[in-house]
Every structure is written in C-alpha cells, then in structure tokens.
NUDO-427900 format. One record per residue (C-alpha): residue in three letters; x, y, z. Coordinates in steps of 0.1 Angstrom, whole numbers, padded with zeros to 4 digits. Example, Ala and Ser with C-alpha at 12.3 -4.5 7.8 and 13.67 -1.06 7.14 Angstrom:
2
[rec ALA, [0123, -0045, 0078]]
[rec SER, [0137, -0011, 0071]]
END
This chain:
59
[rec UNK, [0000, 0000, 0000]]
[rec UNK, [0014, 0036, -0009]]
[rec UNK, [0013, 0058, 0018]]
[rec UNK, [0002, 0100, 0008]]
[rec UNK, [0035, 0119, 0023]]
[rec UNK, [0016, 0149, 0031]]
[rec UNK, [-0010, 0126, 0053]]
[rec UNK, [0020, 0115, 0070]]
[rec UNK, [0034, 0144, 0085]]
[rec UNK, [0005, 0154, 0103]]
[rec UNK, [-0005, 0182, 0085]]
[rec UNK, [-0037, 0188, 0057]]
[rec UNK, [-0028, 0195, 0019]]
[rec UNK, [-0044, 0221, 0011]]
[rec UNK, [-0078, 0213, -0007]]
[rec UNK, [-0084, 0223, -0042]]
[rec UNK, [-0055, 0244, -0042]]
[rec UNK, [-0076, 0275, -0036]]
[rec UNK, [-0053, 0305, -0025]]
[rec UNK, [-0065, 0329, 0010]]
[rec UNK, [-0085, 0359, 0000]]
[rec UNK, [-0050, 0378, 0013]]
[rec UNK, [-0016, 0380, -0001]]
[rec UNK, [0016, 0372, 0020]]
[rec UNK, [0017, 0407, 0029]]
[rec UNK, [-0019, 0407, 0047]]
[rec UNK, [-0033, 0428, 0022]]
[rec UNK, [-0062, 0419, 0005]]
[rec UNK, [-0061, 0420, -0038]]
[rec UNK, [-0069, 0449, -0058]]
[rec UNK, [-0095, 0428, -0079]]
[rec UNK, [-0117, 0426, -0046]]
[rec UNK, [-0115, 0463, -0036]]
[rec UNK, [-0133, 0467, -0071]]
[rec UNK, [-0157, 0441, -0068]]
[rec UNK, [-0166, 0457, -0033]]
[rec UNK, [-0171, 0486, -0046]]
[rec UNK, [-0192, 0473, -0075]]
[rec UNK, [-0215, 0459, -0050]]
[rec UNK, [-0218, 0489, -0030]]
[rec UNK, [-0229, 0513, -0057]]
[rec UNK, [-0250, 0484, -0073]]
[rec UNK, [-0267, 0482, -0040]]
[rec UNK, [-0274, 0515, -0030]]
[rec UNK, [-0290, 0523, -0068]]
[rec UNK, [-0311, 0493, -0061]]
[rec UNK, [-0322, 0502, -0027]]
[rec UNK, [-0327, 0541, -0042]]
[rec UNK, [-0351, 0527, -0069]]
[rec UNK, [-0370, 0506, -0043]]
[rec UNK, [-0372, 0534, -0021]]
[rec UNK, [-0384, 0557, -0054]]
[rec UNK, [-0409, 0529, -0059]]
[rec UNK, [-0424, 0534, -0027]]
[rec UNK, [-0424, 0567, -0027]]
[rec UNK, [-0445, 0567, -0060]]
[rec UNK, [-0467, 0542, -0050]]
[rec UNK, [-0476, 0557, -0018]]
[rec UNK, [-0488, 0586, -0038]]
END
C-alpha cells in the first residue's frame, strides 16, 4: 500500500488548491476592492429605486 507523504506528517494538503482571499503581505487583492465597490454602488442604486418605488406608489 502507498502511503500519501503529506497525510503522514500530520499536517492537511491544502484542498483544491484555492489560495486565501489575502496575499503574503496581509493585504487583500486589488480585484476585490473593485468588486466591493461594484456591490456597493449596485446596491445602493437598487435600494434608491426601491425606495423611489415606494415613494411613488404611496402617492
């Protein structure tokens, strides 16, 4: 039987190979700044044209 190296030191492989959401210097990459942002404004237009909705509606 063949034995898995990693399994035998004690410590998990990594699974799927997925890298951390931060770098090696702790900050985080300049792709999710911009998808934050994204979201934010996306967000707040959605909520404004709910709220605009309402507004009408209640008219």
């Amino acid at each position: 039987m063949v034995e898995n190296p990693t399994a035998s030191e004690g410590t998990p492989a990594p699974v799927g190979g997925s890298k951390a959401a931060k770098n090696e210097e702790g900050k985080f990459p300049k792709g999710i700044w911009i998808r934050l942002f994204a979201y934010l404004v996306a967000g707040h237009v959605f909520a404004g044209f709910l709220y605009l909705l309402f507004e009408v509606g209640a008219k």
